[in-house]
N, C-alpha and C positions, 0 to 999 in steps of 0.2 A: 551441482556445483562444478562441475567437469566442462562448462562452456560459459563462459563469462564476456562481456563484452567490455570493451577500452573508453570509447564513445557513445553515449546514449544520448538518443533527443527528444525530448518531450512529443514532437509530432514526430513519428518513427513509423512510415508508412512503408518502409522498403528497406531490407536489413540484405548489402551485398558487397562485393566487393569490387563494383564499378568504380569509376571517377568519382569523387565526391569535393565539396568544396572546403575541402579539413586546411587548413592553416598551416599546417606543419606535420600531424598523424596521416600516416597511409590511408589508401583505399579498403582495407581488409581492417580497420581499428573498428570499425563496424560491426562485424562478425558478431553471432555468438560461438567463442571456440576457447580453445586452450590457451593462445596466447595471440592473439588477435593483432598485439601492437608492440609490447613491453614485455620482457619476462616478468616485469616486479609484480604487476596485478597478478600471475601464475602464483607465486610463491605466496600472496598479502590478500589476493580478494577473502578466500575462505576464512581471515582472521574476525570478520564483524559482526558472526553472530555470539561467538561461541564469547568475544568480546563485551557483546549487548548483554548476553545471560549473566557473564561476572561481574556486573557493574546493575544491573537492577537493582541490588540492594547496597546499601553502606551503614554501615556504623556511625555513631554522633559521637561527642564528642560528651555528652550526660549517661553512657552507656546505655544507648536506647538505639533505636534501629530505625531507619530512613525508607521507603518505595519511592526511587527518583525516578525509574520507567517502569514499565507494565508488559507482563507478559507470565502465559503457563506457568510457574515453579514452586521451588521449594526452597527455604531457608532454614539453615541451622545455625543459630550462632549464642553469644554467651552475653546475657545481661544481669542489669542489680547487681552487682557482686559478683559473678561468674555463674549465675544460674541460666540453665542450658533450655532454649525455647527452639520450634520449630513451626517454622507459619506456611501453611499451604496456598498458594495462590493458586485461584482459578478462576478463570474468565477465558472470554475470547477475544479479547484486545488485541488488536486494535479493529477487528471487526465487530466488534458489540461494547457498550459501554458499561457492562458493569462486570465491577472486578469485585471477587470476593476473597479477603483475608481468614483462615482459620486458623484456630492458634491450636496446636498439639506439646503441653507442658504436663509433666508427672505432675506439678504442683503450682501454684497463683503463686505469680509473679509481677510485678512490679515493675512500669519501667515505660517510658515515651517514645511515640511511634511516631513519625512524619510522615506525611502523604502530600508529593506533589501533584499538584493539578496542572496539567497543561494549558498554556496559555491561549487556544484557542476553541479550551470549552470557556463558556458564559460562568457557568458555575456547575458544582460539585455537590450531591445530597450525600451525604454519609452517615451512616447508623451503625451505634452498637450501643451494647449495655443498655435500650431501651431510650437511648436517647437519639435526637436527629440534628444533622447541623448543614446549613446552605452554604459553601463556601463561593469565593469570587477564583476563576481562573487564573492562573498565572502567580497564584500564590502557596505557601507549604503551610500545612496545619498540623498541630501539634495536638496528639492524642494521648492525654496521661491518665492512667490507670491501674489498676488491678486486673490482671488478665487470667481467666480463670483458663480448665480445660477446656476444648471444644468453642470458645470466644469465637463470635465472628462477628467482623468488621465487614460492612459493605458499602462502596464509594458505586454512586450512577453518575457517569456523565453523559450528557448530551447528544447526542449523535445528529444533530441538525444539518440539512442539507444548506448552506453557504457557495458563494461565490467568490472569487477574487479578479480583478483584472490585471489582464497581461498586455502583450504587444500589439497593439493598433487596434486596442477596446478591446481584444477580444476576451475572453472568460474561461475560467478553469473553475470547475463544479467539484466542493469538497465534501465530507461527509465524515465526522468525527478528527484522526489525524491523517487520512490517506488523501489526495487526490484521486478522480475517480477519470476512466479514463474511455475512449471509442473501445470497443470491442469489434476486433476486424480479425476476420476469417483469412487461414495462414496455411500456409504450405512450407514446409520445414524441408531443406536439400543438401545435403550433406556434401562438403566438397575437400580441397584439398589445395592448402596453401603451401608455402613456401618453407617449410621443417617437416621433421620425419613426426609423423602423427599413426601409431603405431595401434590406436583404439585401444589403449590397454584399457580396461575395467570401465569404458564408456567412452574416453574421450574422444572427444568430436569435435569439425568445425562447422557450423549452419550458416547455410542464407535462409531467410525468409521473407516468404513473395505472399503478398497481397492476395486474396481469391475474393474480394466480396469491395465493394467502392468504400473511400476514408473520406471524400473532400464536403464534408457534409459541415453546416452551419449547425448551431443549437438558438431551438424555437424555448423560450423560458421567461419567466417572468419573472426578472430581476428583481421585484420589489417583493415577491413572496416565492422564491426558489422552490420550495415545496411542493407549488402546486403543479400538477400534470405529470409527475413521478410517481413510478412506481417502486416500489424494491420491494426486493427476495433476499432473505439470510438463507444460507446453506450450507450444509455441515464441516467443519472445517478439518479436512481430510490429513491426510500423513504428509501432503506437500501443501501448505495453508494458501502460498501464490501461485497455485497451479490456475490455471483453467482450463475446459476443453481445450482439446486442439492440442497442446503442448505435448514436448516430448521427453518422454520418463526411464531413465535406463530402469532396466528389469537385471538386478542381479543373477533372478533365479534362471532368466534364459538369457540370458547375455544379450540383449538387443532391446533395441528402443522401443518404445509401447505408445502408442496416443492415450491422452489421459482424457476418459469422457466422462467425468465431473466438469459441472462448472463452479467459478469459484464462488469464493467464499460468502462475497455480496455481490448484488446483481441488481442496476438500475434500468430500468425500461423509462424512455423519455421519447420527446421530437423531434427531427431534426429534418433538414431540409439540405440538397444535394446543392452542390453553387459551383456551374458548369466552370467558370473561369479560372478555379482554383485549382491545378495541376504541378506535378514535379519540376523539380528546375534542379539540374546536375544530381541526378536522382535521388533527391532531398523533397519531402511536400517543401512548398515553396511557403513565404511567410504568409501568414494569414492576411484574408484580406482584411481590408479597415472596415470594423461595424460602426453603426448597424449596416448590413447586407440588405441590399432588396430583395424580395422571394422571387424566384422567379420558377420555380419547380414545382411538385408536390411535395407536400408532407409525409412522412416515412417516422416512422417506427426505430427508433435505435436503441441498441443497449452497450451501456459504460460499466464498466469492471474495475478494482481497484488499483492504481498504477504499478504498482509490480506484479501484476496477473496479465498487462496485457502487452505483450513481445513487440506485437505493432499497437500502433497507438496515434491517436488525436486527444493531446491533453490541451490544450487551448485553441480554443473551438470561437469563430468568428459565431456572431450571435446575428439573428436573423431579424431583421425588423416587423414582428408580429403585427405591429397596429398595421399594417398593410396588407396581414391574415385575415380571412375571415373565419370567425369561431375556433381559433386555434385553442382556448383554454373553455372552449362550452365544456 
């Protein structure tokens, strides 16, 4: 959390502090560093998780207990009458869809549970107490009960690979609630802006440069997104949006470390290089309008979750397949 960025862009194929065509933010709002543009982000970025964590759970208004987001925890809090329960969540949300509720009470208690479902799963399977219930996304379910010790409550949802359309056709590839993004080979260079930047206890300012080509089209079959992918779940380490390549301050030796895990989910897919698509004031320039003609070979790409990839192609011009041959054999 020691390098934050002011300006981020969906296609972020070049993180420096060249010319850029910002509107009003500097050249260096780019960055990832300490204070890139604004003190305010300095002082306010680090507020959003510890923020997300306090707000996961809420109280009703029937003295019953709410899950409005999802994530690792723990809750203690006081229902029925003032009797004290404690629910374990565990999952790995939002990389995997199923979250499990365990209830840790001295004694059966009483008392209604909500569970929101987000609105862009289809639906919701949830079981306990021997019973199972399909819910519709986008809506809260109301679980009333007798909750003994050791109770669990488990909600699957969906993790379907989806698409959505952006600017000039082009496609953003999702999968449960992240967008999924290019995975592009990075070179991290430490520099030095315009403040006393002193590296106390890591802080840093980064460019990072490109080592591997982004301007790549996606070969997909819009009408069945699933097929021609592959993914990989992998263990979700001490930094969950880390991926290879990134840089990890190491308390124990005072210095930055490359993190060689990769993250957390990992798509392998097609895509196709499209010579005409290049930088303009060191921005990828806007995509071009799909569908694309192929005019390249087909290649091999893999997409990471959008906050695991520092550079990135999150909307990806899509390549006109029926002009493939056996691109989906």
């Amino acid at each position: 959390m020691w390098a934050h960025q002011y300006d981020q862009q969906s296609n972020q194929v070049l993180v420096d502090g060249e010319k850029r065509s910002w509107s009003t933010n500097g050249n260096f709002s780019n960055i990832y560093g300490l204070m890139p543009n604004f003190a305010c982000c300095l002082a306010n970025m680090h507020q959003g998780w510890p923020k997300f964590v306090q707000n996961l759970w809420m109280a009703t208004n029937d003295n019953g207990l709410a899950a409005v987001a999802y994530g690792p925890s723990k809750v203690t809090v006081k229902v029925d009458k003032g009797k004290e329960v404690t629910i374990h969540e565990e999952t790995n949300y939002p990389f995997d869809g199923l979250i499990k509720l365990r209830f840790d009470t001295p004694e059966p208690v009483r008392f209604s549970i909500y569970l929101r479902i987000p609105g862009w799963a289809e639906k919701a399977v949830i079981t306990y107490k021997g019973k199972t219930l399909t819910e519709k996304g986008g809506s809260t379910v109301r679980l009333y009960a007798r909750w003994d010790p050791d109770d669990i409550i488990t909600m699957q949802l969906p993790m379907n690979i989806r698409t959505e359309e952006r600017y000039n056709n082009s496609l953003s590839l999702l999968r449960g609630p992240l967008y999924f993004s290019l995975r592009i080979d990075k070179e991290y260079r430490s520099i030095k802006i315009n403040y006393d930047n002193f590296s106390y206890k890591g802080s840093v300012d980064w460019e990072i440069h490109p080592k591997s080509p982004w301007n790549y089209g996606l070969m997909i079959d819009k009408t069945n997104p699933d097929r021609g992918i592959e993914l990989k779940e992998n263990e979700t380490g001490r930094y969950p949006f880390a991926d290879k390549g990134d840089m990890i301050w190491s308390a124990d030796s005072l210095k930055y470390i490359p993190w060689d895990k990769d993250a957390a989910v990992v798509i392998t897919t097609r895509g196709m290089r499209i010579q005409g698509w290049t930088l303009k004031d060191n921005s990828a320039d806007i995509p071009p309008r799909s569908p694309v003609k192929p005019e390249n070979i087909t290649e091999v790409i893999q997409l990471v979750p959008y906050g695991s990839a520092k550079l990135r192609i999150t909307e990806f011009p899509v390549i006109d397949v029926t002009q493939v041959v056996d691109v989906f054999r």
